[in-house]
C-alpha positions as CSV (number, residue, x, y, z in Angstrom):
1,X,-7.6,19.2,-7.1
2,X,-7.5,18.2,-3.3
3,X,-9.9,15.9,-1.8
4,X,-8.5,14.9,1.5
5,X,-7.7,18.3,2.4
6,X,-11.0,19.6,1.6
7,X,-12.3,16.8,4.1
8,X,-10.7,18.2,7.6
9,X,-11.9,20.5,10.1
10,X,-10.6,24.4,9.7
11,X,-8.0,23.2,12.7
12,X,-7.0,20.3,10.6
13,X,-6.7,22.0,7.4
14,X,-4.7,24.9,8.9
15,X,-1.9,22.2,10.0
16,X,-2.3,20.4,6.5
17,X,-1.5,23.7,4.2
18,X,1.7,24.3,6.9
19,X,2.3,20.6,6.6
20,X,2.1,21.4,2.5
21,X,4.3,24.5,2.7
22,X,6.8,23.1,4.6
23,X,7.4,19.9,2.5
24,X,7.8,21.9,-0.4
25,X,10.4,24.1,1.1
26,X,12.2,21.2,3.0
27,X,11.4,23.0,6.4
28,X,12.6,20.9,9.6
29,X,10.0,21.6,11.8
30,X,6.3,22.9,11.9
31,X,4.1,23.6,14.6
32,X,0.6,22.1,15.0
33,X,-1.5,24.2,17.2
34,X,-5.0,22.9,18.1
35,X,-4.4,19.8,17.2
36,X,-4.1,17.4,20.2
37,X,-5.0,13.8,19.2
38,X,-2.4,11.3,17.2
39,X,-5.3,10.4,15.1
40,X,-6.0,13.7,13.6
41,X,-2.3,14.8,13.5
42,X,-1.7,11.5,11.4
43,X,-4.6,12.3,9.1
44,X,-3.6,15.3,8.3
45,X,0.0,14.1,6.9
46,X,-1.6,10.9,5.2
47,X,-3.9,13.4,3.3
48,X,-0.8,15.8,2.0
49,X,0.4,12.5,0.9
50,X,-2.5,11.4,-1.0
51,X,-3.5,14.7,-2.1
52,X,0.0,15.8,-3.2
53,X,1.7,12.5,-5.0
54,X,4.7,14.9,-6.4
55,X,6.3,14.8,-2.9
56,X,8.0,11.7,-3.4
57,X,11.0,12.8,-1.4
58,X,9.2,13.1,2.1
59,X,9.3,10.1,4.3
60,X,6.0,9.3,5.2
61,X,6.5,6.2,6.3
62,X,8.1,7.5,10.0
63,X,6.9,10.4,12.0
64,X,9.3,12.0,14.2
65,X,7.2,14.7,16.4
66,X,7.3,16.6,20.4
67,X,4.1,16.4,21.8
68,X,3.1,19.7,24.2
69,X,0.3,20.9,26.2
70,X,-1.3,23.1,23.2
71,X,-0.4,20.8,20.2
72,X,2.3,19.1,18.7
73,X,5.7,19.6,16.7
74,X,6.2,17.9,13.4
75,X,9.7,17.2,12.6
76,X,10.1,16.4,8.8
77,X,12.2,13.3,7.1
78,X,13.3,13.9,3.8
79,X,14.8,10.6,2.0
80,X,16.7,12.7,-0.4
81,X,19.2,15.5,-0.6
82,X,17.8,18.8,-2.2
83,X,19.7,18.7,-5.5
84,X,18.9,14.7,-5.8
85,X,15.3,15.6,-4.8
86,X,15.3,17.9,-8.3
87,X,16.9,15.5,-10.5
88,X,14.8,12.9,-9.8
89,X,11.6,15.5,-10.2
90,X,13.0,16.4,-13.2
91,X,13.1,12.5,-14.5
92,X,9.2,12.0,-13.2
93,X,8.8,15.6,-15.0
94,X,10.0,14.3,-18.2
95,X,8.1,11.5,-18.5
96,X,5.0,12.4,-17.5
97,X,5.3,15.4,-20.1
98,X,6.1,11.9,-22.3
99,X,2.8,10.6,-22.0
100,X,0.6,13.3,-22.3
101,X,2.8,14.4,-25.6
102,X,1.4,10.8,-26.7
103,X,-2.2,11.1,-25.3
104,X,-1.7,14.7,-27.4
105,X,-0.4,12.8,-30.7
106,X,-2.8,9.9,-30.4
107,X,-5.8,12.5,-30.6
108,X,-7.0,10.7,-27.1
109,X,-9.2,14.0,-25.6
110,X,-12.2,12.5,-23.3
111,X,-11.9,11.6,-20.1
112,X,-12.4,8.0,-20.7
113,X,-9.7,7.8,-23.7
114,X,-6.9,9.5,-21.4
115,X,-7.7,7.1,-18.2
116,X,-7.8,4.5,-20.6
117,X,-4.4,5.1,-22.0
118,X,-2.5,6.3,-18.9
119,X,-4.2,2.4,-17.3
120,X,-2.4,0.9,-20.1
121,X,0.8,2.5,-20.1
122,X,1.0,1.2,-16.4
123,X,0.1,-1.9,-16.7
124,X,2.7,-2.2,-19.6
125,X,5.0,-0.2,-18.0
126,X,5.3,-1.8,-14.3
127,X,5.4,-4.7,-12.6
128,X,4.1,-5.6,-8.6
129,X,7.2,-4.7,-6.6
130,X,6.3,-8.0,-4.1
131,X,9.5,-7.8,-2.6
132,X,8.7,-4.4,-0.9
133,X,6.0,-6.2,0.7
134,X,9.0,-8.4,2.6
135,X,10.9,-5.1,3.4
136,X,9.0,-1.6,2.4
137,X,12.4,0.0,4.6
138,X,14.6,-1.4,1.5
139,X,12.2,-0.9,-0.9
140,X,9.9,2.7,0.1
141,X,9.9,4.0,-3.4
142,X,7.4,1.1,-4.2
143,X,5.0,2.9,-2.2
144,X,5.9,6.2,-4.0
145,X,5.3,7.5,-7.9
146,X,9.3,7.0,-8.1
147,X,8.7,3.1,-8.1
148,X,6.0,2.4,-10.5
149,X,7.3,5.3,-12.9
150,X,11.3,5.8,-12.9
151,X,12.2,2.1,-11.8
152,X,9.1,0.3,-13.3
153,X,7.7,-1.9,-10.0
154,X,5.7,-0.6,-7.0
155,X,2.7,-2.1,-4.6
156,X,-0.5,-0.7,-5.0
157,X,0.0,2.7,-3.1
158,X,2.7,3.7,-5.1
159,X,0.8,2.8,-8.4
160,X,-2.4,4.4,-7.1
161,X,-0.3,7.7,-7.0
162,X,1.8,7.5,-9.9
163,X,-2.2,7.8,-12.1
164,X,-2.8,10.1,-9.9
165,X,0.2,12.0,-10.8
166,X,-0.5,11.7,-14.1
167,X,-4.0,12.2,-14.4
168,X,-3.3,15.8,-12.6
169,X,-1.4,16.9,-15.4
170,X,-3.8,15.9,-17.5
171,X,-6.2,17.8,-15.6
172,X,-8.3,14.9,-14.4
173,X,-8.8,14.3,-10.6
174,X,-8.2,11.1,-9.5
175,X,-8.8,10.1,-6.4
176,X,-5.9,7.9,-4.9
177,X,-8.6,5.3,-2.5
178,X,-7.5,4.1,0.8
179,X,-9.7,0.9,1.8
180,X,-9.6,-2.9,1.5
181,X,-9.9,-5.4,-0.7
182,X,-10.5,-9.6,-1.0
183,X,-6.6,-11.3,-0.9
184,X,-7.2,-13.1,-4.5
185,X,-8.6,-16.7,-3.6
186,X,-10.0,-16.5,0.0
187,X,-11.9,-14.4,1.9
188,X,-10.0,-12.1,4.1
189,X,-9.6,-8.8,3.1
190,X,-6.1,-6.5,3.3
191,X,-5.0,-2.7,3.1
192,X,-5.3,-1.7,-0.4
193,X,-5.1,1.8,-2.3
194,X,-6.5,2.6,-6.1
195,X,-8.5,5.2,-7.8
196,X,-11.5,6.9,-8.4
197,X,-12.4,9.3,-11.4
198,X,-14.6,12.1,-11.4
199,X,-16.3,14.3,-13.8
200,X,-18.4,17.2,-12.4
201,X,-20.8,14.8,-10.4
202,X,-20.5,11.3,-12.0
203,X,-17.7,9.1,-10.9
204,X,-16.0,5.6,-11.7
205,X,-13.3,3.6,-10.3
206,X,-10.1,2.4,-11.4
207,X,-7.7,-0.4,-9.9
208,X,-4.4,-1.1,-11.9
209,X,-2.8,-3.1,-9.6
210,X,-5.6,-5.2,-10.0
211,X,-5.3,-5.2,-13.8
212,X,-1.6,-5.7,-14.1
213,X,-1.5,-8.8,-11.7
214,X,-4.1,-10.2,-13.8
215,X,-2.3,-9.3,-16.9
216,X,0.9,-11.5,-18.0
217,X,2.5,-13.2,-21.0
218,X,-0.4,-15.3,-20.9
219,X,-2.9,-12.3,-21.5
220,X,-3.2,-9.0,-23.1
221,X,-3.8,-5.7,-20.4
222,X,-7.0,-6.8,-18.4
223,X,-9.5,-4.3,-18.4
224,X,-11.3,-6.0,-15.3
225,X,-11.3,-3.0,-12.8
226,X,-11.6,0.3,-15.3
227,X,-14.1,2.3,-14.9
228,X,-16.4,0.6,-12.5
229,X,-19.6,1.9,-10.5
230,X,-19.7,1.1,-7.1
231,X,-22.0,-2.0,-7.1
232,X,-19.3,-3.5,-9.0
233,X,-16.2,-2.7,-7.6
234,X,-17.6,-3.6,-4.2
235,X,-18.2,-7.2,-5.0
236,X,-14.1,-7.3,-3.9
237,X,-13.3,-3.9,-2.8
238,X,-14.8,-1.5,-0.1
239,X,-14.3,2.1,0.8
240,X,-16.0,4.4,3.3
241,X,-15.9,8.4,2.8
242,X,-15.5,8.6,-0.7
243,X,-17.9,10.2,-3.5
244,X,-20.4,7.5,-4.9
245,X,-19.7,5.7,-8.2
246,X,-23.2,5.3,-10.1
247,X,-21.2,5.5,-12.9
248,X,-19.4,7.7,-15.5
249,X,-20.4,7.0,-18.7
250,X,-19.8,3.5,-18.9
251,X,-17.1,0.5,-17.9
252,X,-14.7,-0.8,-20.2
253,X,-17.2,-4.0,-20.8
254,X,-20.1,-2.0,-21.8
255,X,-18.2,0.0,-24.4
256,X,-17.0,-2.8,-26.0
257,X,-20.2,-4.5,-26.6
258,X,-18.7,-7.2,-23.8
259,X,-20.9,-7.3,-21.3
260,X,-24.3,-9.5,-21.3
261,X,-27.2,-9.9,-19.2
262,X,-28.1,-13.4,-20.5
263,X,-25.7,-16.4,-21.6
264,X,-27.6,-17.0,-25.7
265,X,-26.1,-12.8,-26.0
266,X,-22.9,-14.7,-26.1
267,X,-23.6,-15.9,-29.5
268,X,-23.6,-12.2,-31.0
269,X,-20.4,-11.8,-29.2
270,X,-18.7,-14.6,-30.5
271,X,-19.7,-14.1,-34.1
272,X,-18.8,-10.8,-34.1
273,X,-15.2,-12.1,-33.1
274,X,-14.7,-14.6,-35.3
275,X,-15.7,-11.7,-37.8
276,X,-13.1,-9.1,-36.8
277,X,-10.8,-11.8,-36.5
278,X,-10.7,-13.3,-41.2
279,X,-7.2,-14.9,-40.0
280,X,-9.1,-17.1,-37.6
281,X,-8.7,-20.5,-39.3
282,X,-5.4,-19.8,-39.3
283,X,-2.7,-20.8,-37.3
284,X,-2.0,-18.1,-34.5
285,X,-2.9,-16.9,-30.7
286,X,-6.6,-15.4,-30.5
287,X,-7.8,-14.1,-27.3
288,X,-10.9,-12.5,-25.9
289,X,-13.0,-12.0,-22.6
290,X,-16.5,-11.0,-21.3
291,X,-18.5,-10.4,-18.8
292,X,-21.6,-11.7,-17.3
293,X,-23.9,-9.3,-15.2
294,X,-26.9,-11.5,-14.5
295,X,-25.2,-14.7,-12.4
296,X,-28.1,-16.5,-13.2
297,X,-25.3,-19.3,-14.8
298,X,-23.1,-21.0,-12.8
299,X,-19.5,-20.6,-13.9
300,X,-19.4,-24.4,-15.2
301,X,-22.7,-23.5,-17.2
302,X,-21.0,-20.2,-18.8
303,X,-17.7,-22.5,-19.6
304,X,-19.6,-25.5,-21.1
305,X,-21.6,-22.8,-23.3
306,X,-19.0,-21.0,-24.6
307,X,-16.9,-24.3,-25.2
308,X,-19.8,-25.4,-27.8
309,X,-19.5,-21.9,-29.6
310,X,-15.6,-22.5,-30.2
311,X,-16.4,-25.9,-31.0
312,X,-18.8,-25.2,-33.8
313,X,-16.5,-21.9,-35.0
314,X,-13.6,-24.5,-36.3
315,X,-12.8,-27.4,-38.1
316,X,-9.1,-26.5,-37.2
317,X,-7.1,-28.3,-34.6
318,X,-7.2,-25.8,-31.3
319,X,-6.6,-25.8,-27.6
320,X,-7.4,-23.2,-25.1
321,X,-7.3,-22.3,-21.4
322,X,-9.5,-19.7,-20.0
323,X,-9.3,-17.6,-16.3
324,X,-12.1,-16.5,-14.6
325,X,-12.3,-13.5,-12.4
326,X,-15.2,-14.8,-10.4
327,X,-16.2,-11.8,-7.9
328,X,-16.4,-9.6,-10.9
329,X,-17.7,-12.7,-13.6
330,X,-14.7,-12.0,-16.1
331,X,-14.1,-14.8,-18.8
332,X,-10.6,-14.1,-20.3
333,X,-10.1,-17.0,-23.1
334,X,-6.4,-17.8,-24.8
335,X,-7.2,-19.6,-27.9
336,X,-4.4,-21.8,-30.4
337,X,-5.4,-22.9,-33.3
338,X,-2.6,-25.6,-34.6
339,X,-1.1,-26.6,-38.2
């Protein structure tokens, strides 16, 4: 399940498959012949990388090569020792066996049920590694699938590998994305890696970086960026080269009956909740969230709407705070009903 290697020239891809065999038998050198330019001879390492998450133990982060007049030399870094390189394969092994033992005991078989539970498991699972932002020399296996899945933290490449990891042994390709995306809050974009699905010719993107920064004791998993179409996921992300994302199936929002076109389809929503929900008079944490595809509303307008349908639900005492994920029109609400 390549994709990056599929995309080079027959030059590039020769280099790429010695660049692949030498990795995985801890060769010290490899030759490069026909390929001239620093660009290409970079692209063709970054795609082993992306296509081939399992090789954790090759620094990627440093190139060490001898440039001459018919190509170039690649001189391998491995960060690990061979016999420490197999115990800690043998940890990722195990747990990745793990989950897909659960997937297999939880009777999860589509393609949308296994994204959906391997999402979750890392947003449970892991936490942003921000400190490897400050020093990534201190803190490389962030940007690996040893960070997110053996020490539970890691930045988004690293995260955006480790479901790709996974998905592979659950024979699902997942693309791990190399683009940009909005800094949360203003409106300068950064370096930012995270997945896209496919199935045959329909596709759909996944970002759970995204998700588990918005997720917290405040608020169950987030399901804002799961399996989102392109005209979605670009409202804050973009990507050149990559398949396009009409859609597979449907997002998370859709499936869930979550998603409106008009603000009065709230009501439904809302009554259907309360519904689901017999223990809501009494005292407890309720939560919920939508999402609006229209824009028609302004935010206020949505918040002011849905603060009369709470209103009217209980004769209770309550309080509740709600976040908004305005480039993709997410309402997450917390609600406490008192004594």
């Amino acid at each position: 399940m390549e994709y990056y290697g599929s995309c080079l020239n027959q030059t590039e891809r020769k280099f790429y498959l010695k660049i692949l065999d030498a990795f995985q038998s801890r060769l010290l050198f490899v030759k490069a012949e026909g390929i001239t330019e620093i660009k290409s001879f970079q692209k063709c390492i970054s795609a082993v990388q992306y296509d081939y998450p399992n090789l954790f133990y090759v620094d990627f982060s440093h190139y060490t090569y001898v440039a001459y007049d018919d190509g170039w030399e690649y001189r391998p870094q491995y960060l690990y020792e061979k016999e420490e390189s197999l115990r800690r394969q043998k940890k990722l092994n195990e747990l990745v066996h793990r989950i897909i033992l659960e997937l297999k005991k939880r009777g999860l078989s589509s393609v949308y049920q296994k994204c959906g539970y391997i999402h979750s498991y890392l947003v449970r699972n892991c936490t942003y590694d921000y400190a490897a932002l400050d020093d990534s020399e201190k803190r490389r296996v962030a940007y690996t699938v040893e960070g997110p899945l053996l020490e539970k933290t890691g930045v988004c490449q690293g995260i955006a590998l480790a479901y790709r990891l996974i998905c592979m042994n659950c024979g699902i390709e997942a693309i791990a994305v190399k683009g940009v995306s909005l800094r949360p809050g203003t409106t300068t974009y950064e370096g930012h890696a995270w997945n896209l699905i496919r199935v045959g010719e329909s596709s759909a993107q996944i970002d759970v970086t995204w998700d588990m920064c918005l997720t917290s004791e405040e608020w169950p998993i987030r399901y804002d960026y799961f399996f989102l179409p392109d005209i979605e996921m670009m409202r804050d992300h973009q990507y050149v080269g990559y398949p396009i994302c009409r859609k597979l199936n449907s997002s998370y929002f859709e499936r869930s009956q979550s998603q409106f076109k008009e603000i009065r389809e709230i009501d439904g929503f809302i009554q259907r909740f309360f519904i689901a929900n017999r223990n809501w008079d009494k005292p407890g944490t309720y939560y919920f969230q939508f999402k609006m595809t229209n824009r028609k509303e302004t935010e206020e307008d949505i918040k002011n709407y849905v603060r009369d349908l709470i209103r009217k639900s209980t004769d209770k005492g309550y309080s509740y705070i709600v976040s908004t994920n305005s480039p993709q029109s997410v309402f997450s609400y917390k609600i406490e009903i008192k004594e």
